[in-house]
C-alpha positions as CSV (number, residue, x, y, z in Angstrom):
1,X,-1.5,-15.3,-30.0
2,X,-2.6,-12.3,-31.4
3,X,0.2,-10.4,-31.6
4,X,1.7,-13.0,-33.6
5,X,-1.1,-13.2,-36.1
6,X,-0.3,-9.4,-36.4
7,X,3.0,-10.2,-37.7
8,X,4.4,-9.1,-34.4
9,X,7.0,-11.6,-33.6
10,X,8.5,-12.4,-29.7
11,X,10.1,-12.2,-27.8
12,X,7.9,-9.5,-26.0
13,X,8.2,-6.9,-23.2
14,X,5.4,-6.4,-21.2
15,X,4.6,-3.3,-19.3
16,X,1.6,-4.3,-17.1
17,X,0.1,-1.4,-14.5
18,X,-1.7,-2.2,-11.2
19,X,-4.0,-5.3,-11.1
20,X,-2.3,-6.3,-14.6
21,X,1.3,-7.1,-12.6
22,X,-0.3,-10.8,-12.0
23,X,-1.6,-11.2,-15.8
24,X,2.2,-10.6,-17.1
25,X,4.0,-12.5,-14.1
26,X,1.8,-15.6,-15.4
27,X,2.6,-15.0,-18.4
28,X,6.2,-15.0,-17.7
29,X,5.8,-18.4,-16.0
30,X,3.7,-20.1,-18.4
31,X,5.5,-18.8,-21.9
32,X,9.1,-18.0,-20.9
33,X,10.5,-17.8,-24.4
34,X,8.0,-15.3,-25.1
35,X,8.5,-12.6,-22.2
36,X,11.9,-10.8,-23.0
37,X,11.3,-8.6,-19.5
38,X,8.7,-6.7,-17.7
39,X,8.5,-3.3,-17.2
40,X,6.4,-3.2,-14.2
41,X,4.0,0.1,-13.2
42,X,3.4,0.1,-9.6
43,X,2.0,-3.7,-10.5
44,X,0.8,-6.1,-8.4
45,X,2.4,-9.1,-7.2
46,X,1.0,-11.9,-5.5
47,X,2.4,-10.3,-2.1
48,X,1.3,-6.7,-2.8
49,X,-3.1,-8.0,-3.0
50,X,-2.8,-8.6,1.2
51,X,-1.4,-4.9,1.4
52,X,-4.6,-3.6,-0.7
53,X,-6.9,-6.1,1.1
54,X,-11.0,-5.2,0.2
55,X,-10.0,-1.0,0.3
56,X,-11.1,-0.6,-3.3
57,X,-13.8,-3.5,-3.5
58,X,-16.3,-1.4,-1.9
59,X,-16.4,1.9,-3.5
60,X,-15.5,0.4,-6.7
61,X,-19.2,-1.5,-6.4
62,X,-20.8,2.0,-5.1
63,X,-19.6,3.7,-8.6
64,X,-20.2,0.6,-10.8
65,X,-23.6,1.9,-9.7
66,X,-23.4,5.5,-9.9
67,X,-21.8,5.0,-13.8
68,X,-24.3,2.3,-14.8
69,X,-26.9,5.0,-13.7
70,X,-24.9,7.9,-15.9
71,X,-24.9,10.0,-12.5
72,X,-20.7,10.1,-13.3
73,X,-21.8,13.4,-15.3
74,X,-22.6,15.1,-12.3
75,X,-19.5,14.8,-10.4
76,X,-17.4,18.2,-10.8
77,X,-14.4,17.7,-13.2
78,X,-11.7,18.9,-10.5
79,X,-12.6,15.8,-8.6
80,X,-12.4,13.5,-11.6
81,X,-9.2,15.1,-12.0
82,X,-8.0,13.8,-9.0
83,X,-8.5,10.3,-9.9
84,X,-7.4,11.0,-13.0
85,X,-4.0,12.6,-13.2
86,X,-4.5,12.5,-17.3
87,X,-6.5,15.4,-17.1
88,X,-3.9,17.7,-15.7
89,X,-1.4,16.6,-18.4
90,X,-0.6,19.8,-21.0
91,X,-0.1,17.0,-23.7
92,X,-3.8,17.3,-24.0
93,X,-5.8,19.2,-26.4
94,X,-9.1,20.5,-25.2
95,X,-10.8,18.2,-27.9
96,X,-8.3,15.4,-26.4
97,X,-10.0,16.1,-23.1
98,X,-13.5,15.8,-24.3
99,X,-13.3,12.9,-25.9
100,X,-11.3,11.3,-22.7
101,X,-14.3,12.2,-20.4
102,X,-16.8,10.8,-23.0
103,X,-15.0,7.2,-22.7
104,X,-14.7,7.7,-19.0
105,X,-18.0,8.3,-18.8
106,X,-19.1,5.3,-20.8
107,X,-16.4,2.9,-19.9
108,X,-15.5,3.4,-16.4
109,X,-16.0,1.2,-13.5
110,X,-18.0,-2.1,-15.6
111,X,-18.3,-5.2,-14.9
112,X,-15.5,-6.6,-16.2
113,X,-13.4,-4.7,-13.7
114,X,-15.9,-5.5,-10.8
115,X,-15.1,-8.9,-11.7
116,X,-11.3,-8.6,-12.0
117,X,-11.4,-7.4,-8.5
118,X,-13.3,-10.1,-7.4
119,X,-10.7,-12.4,-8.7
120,X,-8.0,-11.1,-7.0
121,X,-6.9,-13.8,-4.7
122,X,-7.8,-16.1,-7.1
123,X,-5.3,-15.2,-9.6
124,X,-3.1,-14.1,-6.6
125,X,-2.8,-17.7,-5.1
126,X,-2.7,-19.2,-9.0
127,X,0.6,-16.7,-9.2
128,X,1.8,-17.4,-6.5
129,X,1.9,-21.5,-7.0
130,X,3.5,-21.1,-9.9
131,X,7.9,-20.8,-9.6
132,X,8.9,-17.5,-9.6
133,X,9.8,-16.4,-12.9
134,X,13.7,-15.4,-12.0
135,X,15.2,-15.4,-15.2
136,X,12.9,-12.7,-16.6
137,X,14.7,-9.5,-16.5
138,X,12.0,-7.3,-14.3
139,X,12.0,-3.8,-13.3
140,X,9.4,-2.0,-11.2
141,X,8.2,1.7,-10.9
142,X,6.8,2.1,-7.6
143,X,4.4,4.7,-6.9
144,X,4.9,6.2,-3.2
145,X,1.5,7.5,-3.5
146,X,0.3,3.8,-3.3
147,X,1.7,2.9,-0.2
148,X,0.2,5.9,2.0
149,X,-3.3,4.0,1.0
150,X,-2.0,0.7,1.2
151,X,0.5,0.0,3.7
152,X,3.2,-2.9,2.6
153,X,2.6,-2.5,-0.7
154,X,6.2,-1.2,-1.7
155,X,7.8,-3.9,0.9
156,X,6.0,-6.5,-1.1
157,X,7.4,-5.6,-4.7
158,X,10.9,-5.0,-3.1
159,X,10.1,-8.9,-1.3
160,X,9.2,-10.3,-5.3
161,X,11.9,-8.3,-6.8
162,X,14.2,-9.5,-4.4
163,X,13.8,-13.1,-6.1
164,X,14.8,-12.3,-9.5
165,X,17.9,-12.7,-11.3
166,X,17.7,-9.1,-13.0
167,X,15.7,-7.4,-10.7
168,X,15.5,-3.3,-10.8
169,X,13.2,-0.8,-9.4
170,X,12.4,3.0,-9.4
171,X,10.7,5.1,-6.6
172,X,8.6,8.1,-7.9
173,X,6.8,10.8,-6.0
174,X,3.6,10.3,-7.8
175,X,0.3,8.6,-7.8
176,X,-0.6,4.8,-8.5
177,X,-1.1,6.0,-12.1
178,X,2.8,7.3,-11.8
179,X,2.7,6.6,-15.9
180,X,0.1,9.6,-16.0
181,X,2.5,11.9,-14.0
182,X,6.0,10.9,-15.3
183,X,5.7,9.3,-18.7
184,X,8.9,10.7,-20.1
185,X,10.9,9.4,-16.9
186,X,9.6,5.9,-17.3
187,X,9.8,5.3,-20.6
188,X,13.7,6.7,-20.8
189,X,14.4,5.1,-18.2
190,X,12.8,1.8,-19.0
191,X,14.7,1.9,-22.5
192,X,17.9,2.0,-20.4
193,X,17.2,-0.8,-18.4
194,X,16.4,-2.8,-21.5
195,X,19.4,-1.6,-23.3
196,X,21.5,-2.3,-19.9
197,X,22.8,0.9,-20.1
198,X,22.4,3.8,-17.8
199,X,21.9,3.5,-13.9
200,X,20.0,0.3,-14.3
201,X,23.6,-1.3,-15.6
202,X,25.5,-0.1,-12.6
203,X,25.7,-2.4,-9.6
204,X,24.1,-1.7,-6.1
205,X,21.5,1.1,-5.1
206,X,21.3,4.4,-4.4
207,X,19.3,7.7,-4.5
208,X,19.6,10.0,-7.8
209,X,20.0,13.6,-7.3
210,X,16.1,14.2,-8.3
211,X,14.8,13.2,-4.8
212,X,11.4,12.1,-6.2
213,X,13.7,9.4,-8.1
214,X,14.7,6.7,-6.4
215,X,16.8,3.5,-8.6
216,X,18.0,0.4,-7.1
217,X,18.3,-3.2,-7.5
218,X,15.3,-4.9,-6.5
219,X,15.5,-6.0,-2.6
């Protein structure tokens, strides 16, 4: 493993986002002893790919085309911005923001992530025969954002988190890339739940007094 090679040593937390939820739950089922918890960001779960369905496929194959093509430089940075929260953040410089477009424009929408997609259900259904992993501590931040494009999708991380032993969650007012948009909330509140201190180590749910924050156990 390379993060062993690097002198890194396990156990590990992972902290997948979106389609890379599936990639850490295997991982959780196939190396145990190696996964100390997941820190979930709005990630999928075997449940949660029915509630996004084909909605991206299509227009994720349209600008495969339009980047291949290098027409991504003429679409107006406000509208990149929209699909990009990370260019609204003050913590970048404007050389930061250069450099960020640059990658986007010679990174964004390959093949590798055309084929990801395509393997969805694949990995999905490979997931989902495995046993759920319910003694791996888990919790999730779930974007609301998501849901208003894909109906289910926060019933269906609630459903998986439901399963697990130590299973916690977080609703945020924000976007799918919710790690764009509230950083410093997630990772402070991430450290408690790994620490087991904070409102992660209290018992039951509720709302917090932030209204765009919503902690509770996990079903």
């Amino acid at each position: 493993m390379p993060l062993r090679l690097s002198g890194e040593k396990g156990p590990y937390i992972l902290v997948p986002h979106s389609m890379s939820g599936l990639e850490a739950l295997y991982w959780a089922q196939e190396y145990p002893d190696e996964v100390k918890a997941i820190v979930g960001l709005d990630p999928l779960t075997p449940e949660s790919v029915e509630a996004i369905g084909d909605l991206h496929k299509g227009r994720l194959y349209f600008m495969h085309v339009v980047a291949r093509t290098g027409l991504t430089r003429f679409i107006p940075e406000p509208e990149i911005g929209e699909q990009l929260p990370l260019m609204k953040s003050a913590e970048l410089s404007a050389e930061d923001n250069e450099t960020y477009m640059a990658v986007f424009y010679r990174s964004t929408f390959t093949k590798d992530m055309l084929r990801e997609v395509g393997s969805l259900r694949t990995n999905a259904a490979m997931v989902a025969e495995n046993p759920v992993p319910t003694d791996t501590p888990m919790v999730f931040f779930i974007s609301q954002g998501q849901e208003e494009v894909a109906p289910g999708w926060k019933k269906a991380l609630y459903d998986y988190l439901s399963q697990i032993t130590t299973g916690k969650s977080m609703e945020l007012e924000t976007g799918h890339y919710l790690h764009y948009e509230e950083s410093e909330l997630i990772a402070e509140e991430a450290g408690k739940f790994i620490t087991g201190t904070g409102r992660f180590a209290e018992k039951g749910s509720g709302k917090s007094e932030g209204g765009n924050r919503n902690p509770g156990e996990g079903g």
